[in-house]
PLY file of the C-alpha trace (Angstrom):
ply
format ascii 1.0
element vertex 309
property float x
property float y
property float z
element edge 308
property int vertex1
property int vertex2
end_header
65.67 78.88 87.49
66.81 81.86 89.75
70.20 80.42 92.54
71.84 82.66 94.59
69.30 85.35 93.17
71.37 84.50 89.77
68.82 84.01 86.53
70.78 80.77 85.42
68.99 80.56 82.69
70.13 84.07 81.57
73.29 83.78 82.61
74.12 80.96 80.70
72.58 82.54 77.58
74.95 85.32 78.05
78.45 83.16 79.10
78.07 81.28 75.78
77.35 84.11 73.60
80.86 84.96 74.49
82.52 81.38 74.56
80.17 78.76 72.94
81.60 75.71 74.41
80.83 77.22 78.08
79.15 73.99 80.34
76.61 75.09 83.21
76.91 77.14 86.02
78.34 75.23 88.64
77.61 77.00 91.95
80.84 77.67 93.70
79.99 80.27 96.89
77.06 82.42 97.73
77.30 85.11 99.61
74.65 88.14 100.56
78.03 90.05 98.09
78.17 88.08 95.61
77.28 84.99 93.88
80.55 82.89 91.75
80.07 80.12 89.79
82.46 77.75 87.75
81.84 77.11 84.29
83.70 74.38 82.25
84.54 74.77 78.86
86.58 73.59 75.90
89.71 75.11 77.62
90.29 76.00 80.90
87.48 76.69 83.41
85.88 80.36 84.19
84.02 82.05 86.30
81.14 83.61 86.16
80.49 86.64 89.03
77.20 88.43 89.99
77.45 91.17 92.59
74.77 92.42 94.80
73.50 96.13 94.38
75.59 97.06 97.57
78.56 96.23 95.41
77.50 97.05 92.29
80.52 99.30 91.14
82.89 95.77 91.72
82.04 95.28 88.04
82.99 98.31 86.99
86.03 98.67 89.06
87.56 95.45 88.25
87.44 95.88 84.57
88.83 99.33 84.77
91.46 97.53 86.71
91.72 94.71 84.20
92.11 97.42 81.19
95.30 98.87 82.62
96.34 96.33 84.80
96.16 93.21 82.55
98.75 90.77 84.39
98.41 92.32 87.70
94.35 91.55 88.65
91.32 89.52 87.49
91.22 88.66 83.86
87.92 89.82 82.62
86.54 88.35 79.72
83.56 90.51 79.33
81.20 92.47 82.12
77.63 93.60 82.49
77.23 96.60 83.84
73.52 96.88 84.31
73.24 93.13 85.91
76.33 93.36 87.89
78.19 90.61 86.48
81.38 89.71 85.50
83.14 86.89 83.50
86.68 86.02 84.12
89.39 83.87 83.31
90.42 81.10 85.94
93.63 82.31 87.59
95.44 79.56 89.44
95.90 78.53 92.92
94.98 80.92 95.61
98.08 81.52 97.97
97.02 79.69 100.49
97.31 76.39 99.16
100.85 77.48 99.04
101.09 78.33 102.57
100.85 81.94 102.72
104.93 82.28 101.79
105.88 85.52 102.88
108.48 85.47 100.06
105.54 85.28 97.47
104.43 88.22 98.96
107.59 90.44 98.44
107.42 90.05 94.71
104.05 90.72 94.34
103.76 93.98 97.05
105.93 96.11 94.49
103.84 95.15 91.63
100.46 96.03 93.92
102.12 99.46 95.19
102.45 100.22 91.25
99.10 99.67 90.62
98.65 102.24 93.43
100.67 104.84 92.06
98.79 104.67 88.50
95.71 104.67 89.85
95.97 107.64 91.97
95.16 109.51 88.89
91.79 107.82 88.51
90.84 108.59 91.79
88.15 111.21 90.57
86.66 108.23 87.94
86.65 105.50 90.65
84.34 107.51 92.86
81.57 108.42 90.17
81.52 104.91 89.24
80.71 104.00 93.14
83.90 102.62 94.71
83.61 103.53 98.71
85.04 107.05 99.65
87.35 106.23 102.68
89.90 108.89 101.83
91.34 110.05 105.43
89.72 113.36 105.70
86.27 111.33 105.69
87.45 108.58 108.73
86.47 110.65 111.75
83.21 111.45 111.16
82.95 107.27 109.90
84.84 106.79 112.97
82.07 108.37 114.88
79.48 105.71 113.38
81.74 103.12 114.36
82.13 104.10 117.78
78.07 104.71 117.93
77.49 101.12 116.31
76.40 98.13 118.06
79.74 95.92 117.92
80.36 92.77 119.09
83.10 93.72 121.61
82.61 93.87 125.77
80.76 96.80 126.13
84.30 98.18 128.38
86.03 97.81 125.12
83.57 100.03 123.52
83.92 101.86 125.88
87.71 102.60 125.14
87.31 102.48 121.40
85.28 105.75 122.11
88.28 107.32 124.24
90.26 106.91 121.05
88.63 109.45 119.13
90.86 112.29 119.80
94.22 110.03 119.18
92.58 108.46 115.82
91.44 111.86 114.74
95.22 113.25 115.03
96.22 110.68 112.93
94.29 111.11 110.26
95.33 114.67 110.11
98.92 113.89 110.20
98.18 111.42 107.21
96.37 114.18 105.35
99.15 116.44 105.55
102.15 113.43 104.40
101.97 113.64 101.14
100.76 110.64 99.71
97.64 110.62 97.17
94.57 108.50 97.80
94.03 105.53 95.68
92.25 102.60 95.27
92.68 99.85 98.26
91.94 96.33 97.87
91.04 95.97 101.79
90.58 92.49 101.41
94.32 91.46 100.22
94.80 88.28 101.84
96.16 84.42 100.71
92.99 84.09 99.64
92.81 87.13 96.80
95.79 86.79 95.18
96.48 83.72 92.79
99.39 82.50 91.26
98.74 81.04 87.74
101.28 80.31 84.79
103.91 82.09 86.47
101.92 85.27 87.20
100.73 86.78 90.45
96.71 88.53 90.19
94.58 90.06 92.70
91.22 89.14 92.76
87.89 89.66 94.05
87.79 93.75 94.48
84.25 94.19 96.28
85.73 95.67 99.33
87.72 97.75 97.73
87.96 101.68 98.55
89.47 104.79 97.55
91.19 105.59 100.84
95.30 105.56 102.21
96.95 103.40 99.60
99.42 102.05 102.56
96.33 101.13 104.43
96.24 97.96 102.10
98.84 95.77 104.13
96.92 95.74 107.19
95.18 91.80 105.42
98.06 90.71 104.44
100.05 90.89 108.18
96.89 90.04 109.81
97.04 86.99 107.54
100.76 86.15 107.96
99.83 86.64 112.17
97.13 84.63 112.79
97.73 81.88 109.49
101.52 81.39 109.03
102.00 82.48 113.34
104.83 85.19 112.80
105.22 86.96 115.73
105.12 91.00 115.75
108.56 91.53 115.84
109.40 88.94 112.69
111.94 90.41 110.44
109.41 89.51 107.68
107.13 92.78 108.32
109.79 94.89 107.91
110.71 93.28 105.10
107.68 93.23 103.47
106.87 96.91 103.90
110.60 97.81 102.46
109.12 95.98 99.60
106.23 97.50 98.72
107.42 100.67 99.98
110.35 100.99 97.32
108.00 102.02 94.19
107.03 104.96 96.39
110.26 106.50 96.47
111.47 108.18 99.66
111.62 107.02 103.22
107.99 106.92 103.76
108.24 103.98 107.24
107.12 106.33 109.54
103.85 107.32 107.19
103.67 104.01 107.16
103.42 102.83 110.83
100.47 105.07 110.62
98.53 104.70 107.76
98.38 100.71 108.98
97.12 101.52 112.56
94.83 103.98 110.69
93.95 101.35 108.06
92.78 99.03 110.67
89.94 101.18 111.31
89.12 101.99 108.23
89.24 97.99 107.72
86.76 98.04 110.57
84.31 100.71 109.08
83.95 99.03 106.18
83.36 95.95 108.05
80.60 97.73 109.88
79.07 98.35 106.44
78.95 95.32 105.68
77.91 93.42 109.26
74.69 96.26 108.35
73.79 94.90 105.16
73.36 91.36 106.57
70.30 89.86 108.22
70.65 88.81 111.66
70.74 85.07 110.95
74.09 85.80 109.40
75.76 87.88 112.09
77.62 85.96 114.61
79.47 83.83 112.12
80.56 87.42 110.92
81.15 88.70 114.38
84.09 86.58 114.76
86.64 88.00 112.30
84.99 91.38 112.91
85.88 91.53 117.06
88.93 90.57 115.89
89.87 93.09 113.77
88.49 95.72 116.00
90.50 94.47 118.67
93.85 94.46 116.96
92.95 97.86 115.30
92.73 99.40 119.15
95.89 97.53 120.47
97.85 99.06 117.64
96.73 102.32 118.34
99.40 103.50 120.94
102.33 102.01 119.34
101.52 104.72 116.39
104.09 107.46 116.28
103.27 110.61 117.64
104.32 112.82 114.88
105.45 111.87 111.27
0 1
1 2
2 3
3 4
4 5
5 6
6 7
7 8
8 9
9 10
10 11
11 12
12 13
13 14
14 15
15 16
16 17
17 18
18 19
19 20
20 21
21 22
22 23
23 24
24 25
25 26
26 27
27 28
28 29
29 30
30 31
31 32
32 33
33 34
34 35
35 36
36 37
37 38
38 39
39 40
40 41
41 42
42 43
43 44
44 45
45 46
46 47
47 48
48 49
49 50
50 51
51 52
52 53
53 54
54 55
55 56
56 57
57 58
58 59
59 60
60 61
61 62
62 63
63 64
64 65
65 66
66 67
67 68
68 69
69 70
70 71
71 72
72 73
73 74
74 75
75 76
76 77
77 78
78 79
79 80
80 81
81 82
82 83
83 84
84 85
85 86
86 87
87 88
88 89
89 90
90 91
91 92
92 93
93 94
94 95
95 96
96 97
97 98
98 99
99 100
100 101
101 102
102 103
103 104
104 105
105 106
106 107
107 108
108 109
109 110
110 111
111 112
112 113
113 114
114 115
115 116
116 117
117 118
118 119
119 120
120 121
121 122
122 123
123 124
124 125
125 126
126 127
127 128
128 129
129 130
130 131
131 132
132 133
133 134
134 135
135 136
136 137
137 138
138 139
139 140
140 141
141 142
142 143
143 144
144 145
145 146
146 147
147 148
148 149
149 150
150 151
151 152
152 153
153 154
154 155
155 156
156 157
157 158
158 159
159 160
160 161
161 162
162 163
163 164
164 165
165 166
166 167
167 168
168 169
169 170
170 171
171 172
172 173
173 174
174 175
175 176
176 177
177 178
178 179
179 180
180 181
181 182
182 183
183 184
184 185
185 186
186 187
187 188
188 189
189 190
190 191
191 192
192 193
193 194
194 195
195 196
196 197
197 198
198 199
199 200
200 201
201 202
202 203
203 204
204 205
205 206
206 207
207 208
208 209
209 210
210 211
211 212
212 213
213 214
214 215
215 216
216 217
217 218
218 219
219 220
220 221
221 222
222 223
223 224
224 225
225 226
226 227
227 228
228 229
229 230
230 231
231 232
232 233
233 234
234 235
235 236
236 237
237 238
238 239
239 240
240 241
241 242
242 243
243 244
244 245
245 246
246 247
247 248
248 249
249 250
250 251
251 252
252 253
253 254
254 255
255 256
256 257
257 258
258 259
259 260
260 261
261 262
262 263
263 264
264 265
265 266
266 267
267 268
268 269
269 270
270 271
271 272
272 273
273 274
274 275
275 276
276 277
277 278
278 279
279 280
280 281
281 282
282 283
283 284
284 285
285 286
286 287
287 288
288 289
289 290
290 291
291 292
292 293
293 294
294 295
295 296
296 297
297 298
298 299
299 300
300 301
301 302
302 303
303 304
304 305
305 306
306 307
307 308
């Protein structure tokens, strides 16, 4: 029996050659990514992950992560390279049945920006293995597609998006030149991604990770804290919130900052563009949503960058 282009059949085979007592695959979400299912067992529940080819190097990534990184991400219990899949330990409550709390999020931004900082020095590894190269010096030509690409925007905001070439492309150079290393980038770190379980904080579910600007991460989570938990732009929490995850960095790095998020928002939008490709047209408008909406808060950020770092 083949669901969500999953062999069950298989896939059970291999879950309980690693824990006997593992129940059936209970289908949790399908998506043209990925396919996770819950499994019950003797214990507590896991969860069984297969990846699509388009996200193949997920596996791999996430127990690289998982290896150095074993309280701070996913808890993989084994992985398959070859069929894309990935068993892991159940990790909680997602933060969003918490509410989003902005103060969850200042302990656990220091602990992320760490993770940053070690994995700079894998950087080389991650991209063999097939994580996405959206390291700044690569974002104007990708910039180009984007502007080139059929979005779902009015076409007089495509229109402007294509006048911002020149401004984005300054950016990026001004980021290239500041200093700070690439390194892996969840680009999908949100309330619903990170888990709190037994007292620990994880990030989960890597598939749209990168290697690009590590400060590029935060654009989720205030895009989150905007449109879920309604703080308004000027909210002390930002501020806060970047001090935090700033500190492990050393420095005063705010105004690199400022820039790598407007920055990151279009690299958030590339990759979504990569994605919005990959899926049949059936799927597209649902997806079209979130995707105008990042594009549109990616250009209105744009002119509040600062103009030299």
């Amino acid at each position: 029996m083949t669901e969500g282009g999953v062999d069950i059949d298989a896939a059970v085979d291999w879950v309980r050659s690693i824990i006997p007592s593992a129940g059936r695959l209970r289908s949790a979400h399908v998506e043209p990514w990925a396919s996770v299912f819950k499994i019950h067992t003797s214990g507590n529940p896991v969860w069984f992950k297969a990846c699509a080819p388009t996200h193949a190097f997920e596996v791999w990534l996430t127990a690289s992560l998982a290896s150095r990184w074993p309280n701070d991400v996913t808890e993989v219990l084994a992985f398959d390279i070859d069929r894309r899949w990935l068993l892991m330990a159940d990790a909680g409550e997602p933060l969003r049945v918490y509410g989003n709390p902005p103060q969850v999020w200042e302990r656990f931004l220091p602990v992320y920006a760490e993770l940053q900082i070690g994995e700079s020095r894998w950087v080389s590894e991650h991209l063999r293995n097939g994580v996405p190269d959206l390291r700044v010096e690569r974002l104007p030509t990708l910039f180009e597609d984007l502007i080139h690409a059929s979005l779902p925007i009015e076409v007089t905001e495509q229109d402007a998006l294509s006048r911002l070439a020149p401004r984005f492309n300054d950016l990026c150079a001004a980021l290239a030149a500041a200093g700070v290393e690439p390194s892996v980038q969840h680009d999908d770190l949100h309330m619903n991604n990170v888990y709190v379980g037994r007292g620990q904080l994880r990030a989960l579910d890597w598939g749209d990770a990168s290697i690009g600007h590590p400060f590029a991460s935060l654009f989720e989570v205030f895009r989150f804290l905007s449109d879920v938990n309604r703080l308004a732009r000027a909210d002390p929490w930002f501020g806060r919130l970047r001090d935090a995850y700033l500190e492990p960095w050393g420095a005063d790095r705010r105004s690199v900052f400022d820039v790598a998020h407007v920055v990151g928002g279009f690299a958030h939008a590339i990759a979504w563009l990569h994605q919005r490709l990959a899926l049949p047209e059936s799927d597209r408008p649902a997806f079209d949503e979130p995707f105008s909406r990042i594009l549109r808060l990616a250009m209105s950020a744009l002119p509040s960058a600062p103009s030299r770092l």
